[in-house]
C-alpha positions in Angstrom: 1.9 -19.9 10.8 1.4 -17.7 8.2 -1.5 -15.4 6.1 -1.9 -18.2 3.8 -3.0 -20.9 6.5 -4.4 -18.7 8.8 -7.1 -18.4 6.1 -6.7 -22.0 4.9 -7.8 -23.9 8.4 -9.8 -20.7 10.3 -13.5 -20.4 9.4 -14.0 -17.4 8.6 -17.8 -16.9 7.5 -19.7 -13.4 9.4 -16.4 -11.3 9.0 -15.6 -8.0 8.5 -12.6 -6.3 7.1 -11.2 -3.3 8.5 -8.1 -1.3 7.7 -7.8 1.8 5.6 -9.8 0.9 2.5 -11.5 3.3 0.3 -8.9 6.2 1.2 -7.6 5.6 -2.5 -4.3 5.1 -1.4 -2.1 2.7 -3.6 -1.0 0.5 -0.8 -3.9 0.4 0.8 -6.2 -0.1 -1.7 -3.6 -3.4 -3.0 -4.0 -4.8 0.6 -7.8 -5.1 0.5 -8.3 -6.8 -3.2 -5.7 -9.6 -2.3 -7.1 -10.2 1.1 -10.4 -10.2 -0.5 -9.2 -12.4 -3.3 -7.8 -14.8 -1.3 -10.7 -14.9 0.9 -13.2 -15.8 -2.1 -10.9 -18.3 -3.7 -11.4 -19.8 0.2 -14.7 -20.2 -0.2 -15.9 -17.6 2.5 -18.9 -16.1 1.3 -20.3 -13.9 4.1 -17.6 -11.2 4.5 -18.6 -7.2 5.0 -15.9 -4.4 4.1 -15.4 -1.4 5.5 -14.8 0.9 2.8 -14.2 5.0 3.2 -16.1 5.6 0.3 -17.9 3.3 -0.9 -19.1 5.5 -4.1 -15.3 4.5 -5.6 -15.1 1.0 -4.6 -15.2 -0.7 -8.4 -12.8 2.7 -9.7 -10.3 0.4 -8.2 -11.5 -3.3 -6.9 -13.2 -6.2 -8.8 -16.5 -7.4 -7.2 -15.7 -10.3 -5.0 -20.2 -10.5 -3.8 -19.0 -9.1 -0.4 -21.1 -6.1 0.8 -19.4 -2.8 2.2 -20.3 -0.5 4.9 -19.1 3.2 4.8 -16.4 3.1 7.5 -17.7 7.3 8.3 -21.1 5.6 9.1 -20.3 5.0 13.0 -23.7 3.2 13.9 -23.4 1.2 10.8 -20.0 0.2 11.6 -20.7 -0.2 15.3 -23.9 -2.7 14.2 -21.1 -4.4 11.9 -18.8 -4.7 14.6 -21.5 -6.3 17.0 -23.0 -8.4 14.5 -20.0 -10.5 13.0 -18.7 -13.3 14.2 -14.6 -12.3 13.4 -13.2 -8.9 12.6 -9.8 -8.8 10.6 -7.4 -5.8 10.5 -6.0 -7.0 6.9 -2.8 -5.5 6.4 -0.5 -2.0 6.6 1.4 -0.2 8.4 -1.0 0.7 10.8 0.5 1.8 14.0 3.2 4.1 12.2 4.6 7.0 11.6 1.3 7.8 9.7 -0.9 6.9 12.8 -4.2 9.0 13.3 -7.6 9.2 15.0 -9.7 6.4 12.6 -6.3 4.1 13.7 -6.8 5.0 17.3 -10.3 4.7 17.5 -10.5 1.1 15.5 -8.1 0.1 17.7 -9.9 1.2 20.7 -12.8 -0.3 19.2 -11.5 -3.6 18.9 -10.9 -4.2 22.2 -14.1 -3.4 23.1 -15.2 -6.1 20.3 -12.9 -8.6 22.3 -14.4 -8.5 25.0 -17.9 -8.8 23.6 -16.6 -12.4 22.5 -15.3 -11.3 19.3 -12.7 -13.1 17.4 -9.9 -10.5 16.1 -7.0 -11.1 14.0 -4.4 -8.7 13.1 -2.8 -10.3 9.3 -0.2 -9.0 7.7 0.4 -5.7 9.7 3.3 -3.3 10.7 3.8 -1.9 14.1 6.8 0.4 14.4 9.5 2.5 16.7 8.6 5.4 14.9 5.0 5.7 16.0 3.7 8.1 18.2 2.8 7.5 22.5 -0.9 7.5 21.2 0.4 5.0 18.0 2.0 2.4 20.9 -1.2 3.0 22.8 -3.4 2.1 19.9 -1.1 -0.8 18.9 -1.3 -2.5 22.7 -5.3 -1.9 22.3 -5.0 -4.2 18.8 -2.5 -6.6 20.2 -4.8 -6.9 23.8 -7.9 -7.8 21.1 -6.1 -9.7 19.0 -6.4 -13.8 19.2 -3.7 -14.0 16.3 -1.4 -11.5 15.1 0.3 -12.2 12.0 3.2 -9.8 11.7 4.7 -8.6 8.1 8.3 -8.1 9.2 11.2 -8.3 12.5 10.2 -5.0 13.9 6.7 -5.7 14.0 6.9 -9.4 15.5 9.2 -8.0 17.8 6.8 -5.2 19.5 3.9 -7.2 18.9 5.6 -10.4 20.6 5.7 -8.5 24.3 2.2 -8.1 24.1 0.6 -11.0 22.5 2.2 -14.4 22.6 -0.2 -15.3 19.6 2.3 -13.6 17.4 3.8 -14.7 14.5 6.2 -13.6 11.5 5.5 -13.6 8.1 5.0 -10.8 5.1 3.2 -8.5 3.4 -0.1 -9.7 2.3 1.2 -8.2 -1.3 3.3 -11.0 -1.4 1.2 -13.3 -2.1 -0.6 -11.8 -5.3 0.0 -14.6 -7.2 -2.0 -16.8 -5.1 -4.8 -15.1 -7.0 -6.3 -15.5 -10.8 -4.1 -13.0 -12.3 -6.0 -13.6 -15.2 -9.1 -11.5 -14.5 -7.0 -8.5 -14.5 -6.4 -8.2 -18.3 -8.9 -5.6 -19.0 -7.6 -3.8 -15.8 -3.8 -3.4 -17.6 -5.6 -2.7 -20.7 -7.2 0.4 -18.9 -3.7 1.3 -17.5 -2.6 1.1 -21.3 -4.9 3.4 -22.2 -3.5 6.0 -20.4 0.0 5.4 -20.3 2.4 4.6 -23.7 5.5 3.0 -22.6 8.2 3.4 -26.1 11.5 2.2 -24.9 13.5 3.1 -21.5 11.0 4.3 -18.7 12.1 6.2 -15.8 8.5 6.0 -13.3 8.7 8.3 -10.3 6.2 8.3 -7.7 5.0 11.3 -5.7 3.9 11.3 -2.0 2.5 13.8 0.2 4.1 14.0 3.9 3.4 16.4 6.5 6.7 18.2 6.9 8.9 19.7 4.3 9.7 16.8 3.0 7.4 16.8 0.3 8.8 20.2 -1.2 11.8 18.4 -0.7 11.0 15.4 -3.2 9.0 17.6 -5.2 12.1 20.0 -6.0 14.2 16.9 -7.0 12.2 15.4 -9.0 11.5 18.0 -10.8 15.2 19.1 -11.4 15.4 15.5 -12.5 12.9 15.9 -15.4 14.8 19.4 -16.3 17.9 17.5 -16.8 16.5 14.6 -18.7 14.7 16.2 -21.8 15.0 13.0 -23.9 14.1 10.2 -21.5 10.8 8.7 -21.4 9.1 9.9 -17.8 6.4 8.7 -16.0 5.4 11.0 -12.7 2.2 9.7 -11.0 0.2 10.5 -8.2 -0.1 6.8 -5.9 -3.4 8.3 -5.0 -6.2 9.5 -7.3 -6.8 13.4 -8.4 -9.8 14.0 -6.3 -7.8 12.9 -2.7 -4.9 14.8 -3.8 -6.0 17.8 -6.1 -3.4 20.0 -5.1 -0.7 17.3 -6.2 -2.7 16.6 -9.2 -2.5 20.3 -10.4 1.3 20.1 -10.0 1.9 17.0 -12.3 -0.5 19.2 -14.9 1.6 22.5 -14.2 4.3 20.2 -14.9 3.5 18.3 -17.9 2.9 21.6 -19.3 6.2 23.0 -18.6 8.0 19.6 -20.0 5.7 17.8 -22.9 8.8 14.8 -22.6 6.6 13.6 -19.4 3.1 11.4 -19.1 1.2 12.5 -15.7 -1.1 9.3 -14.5 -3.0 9.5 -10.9 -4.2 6.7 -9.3 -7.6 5.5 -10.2 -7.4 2.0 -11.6 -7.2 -1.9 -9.8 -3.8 -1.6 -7.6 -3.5 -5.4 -9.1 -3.5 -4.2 -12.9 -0.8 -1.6 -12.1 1.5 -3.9 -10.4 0.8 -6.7 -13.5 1.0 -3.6 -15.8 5.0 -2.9 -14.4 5.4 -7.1 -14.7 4.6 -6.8 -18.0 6.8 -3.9 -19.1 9.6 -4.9 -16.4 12.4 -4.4 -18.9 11.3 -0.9 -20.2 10.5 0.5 -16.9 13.2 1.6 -13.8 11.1 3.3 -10.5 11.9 5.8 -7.9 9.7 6.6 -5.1 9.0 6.7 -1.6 5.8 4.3 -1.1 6.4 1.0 0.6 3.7 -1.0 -1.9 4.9 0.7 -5.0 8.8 -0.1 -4.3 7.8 -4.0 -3.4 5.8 -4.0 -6.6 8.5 -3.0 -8.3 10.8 -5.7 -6.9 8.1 -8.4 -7.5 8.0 -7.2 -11.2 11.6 -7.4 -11.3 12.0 -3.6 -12.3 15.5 -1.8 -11.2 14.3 0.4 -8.5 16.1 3.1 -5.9 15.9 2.6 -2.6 14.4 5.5 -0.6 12.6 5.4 2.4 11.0 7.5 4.9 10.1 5.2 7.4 11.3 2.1 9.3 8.9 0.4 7.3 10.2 1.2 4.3 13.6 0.4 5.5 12.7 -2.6 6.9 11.2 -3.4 3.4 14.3 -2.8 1.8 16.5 -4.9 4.2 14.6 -7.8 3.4 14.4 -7.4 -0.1 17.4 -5.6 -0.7 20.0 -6.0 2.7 22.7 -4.9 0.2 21.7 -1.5 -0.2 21.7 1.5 2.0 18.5 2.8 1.6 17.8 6.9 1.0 16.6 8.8 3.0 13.9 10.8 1.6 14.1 13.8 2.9 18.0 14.1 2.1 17.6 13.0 -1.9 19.9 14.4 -4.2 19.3 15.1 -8.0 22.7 13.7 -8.6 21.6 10.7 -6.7 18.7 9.7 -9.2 20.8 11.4 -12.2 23.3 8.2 -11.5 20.4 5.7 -11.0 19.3 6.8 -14.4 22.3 6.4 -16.1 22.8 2.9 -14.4 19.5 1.7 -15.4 18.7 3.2 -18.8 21.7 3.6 -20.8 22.3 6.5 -23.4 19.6 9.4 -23.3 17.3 8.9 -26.6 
């Protein structure tokens, strides 16, 4: 079994999606409009969203006639909860190395749900080694609510196989992106467009914001990156948009100041428009960055890419997609390591 028909032979109507919508994160945010998508081009009408902040939904998703809950309203989302018929954990990396206290508690709540007669699924998500004792916790709580999990790679199918026989392997829900009508997302790229002027070679470097050093790390070499590249076409953006990262935001403007050769772009548009925005300009653009959604969108737009990671998975990612390369590690990136990507991938400097 996979996501596809899961959602083809389940009825589905009085559900509710949960996950970590609305935080404006890339990945995220991609994970929700193609669940959403593929839910509507199902037919299922009567399907609620929990959404962080609701205020920004259309900044980056089309309107599919499904209603949305703040996920920080607890007795709204608590009414949800008891109220629908089937609640579905669509997608991520949940129970991670970026595990926290809304994962914990959802997960918590969900078996609660279970055993109020609830029907839970668990599509397309990632349960890894590198979570925390709470993170395995919260990830047995899922897998105990769970009727069907639907797992997005190995690792994940593995751990959740010793708790829930109902466990199955498939992929990322991005992965099936063009399942959907690709073509209601013109005016989407045309907003990317706007912002963004790709003339010839394209180096696109992602930022991301950890909770060690590791982010001074990445920051330091890609900026010594741009010093040394004064005639490529740069692209540095921020997978998240300027008001959930203001301090990163302020960066890309100190450094777009400093070196006029760069365009800064945050994240504030339909995840689906950017990924058909780097399908469209596939042979002008090469990408370097840490995110798991933004590296597969690069490999399902065909653009060269280098393969860091930060977390099994990413690396898990990148052995699927990619078993022929060793991926980076993050934290131990060296400007000489994207200096010789760039000369690989983009020929003589302009």
């Amino acid at each position: 079994m996979n996501t596809l028909s899961f959602l083809k032979k389940t009825p589905l109507e009085r559900s509710l999606l949960l996950g970590f919508y609305g935080g404006g994160n890339y990945g995220d945010e991609l994970l929700m409009e193609v669940l959403a998508g593929l839910l509507r081009q199902q037919g299922v009408q009567d399907v609620q969203i929990a959404y962080q902040q609701p205020q920004h939904y259309f900044q980056f998703h089309h309107d599919f006639g499904y209603a949305r809950i703040n996920m920080h309203d607890y007795r709204a989302l608590l009414r949800a909860m008891l109220r629908r018929s089937h609640l579905i954990v669509g997608g991520g990396g949940l129970w991670g190395m970026d595990i926290n206290r809304n994962i914990v508690l959802m997960s918590v709540s969900l078996l609660v749900a279970r055993l109020l007669g609830k029907r839970v699924y668990l599509l397309g998500v990632g349960y890894y080694n590198s979570t925390s004792r709470v993170g395995r916790l919260a990830a047995w709580c899922a897998a105990k609510a769970a009727r069907v999990i639907i797992a997005r790679d190995s690792e994940t199918y593995t751990n959740f196989k010793r708790i829930q026989r109902h466990t199955y392997k498939d992929c990322d829900m991005a992965w099936y992106i063009d399942q959907l009508d690709l073509a209601a997302y013109e005016k989407d790229v045309a907003r990317i467009e706007q912002r963004l002027q790709i003339r010839g070679k394209t180096m696109f470097i992602s930022l991301r914001r950890f909770r060690d050093t590791t982010q001074q790390s990445l920051e330091r070499t890609v900026m010594s990156c741009i010093a040394a590249n004064p005639t490529r076409h740069i692209v540095v953006a921020l997978m998240e948009p300027r008001h959930v990262d203001p301090e990163g935001y302020r960066l890309l403007k100190s450094w777009q100041h400093r070196y006029p050769h760069i365009q800064i772009i945050d994240f504030a548009f339909n995840p689906i428009g950017l990924f058909l925005f780097f399908r469209k300009y596939h042979d002008q653009l090469v990408f370097m960055g840490p995110q798991f959604h933004a590296i597969l969108s690069a490999h399902l737009a065909r653009i060269p890419y280098l393969p860091v990671a930060y977390d099994n998975k990413v690396r898990n990612l990148l052995r699927h997609i990619a078993p022929e390369q060793t991926p980076l590690a993050v934290e131990s990136l060296r400007p000489l390591d994207i200096q010789r990507f760039i000369d690989s991938t983009m020929g003589e400097a302009a």
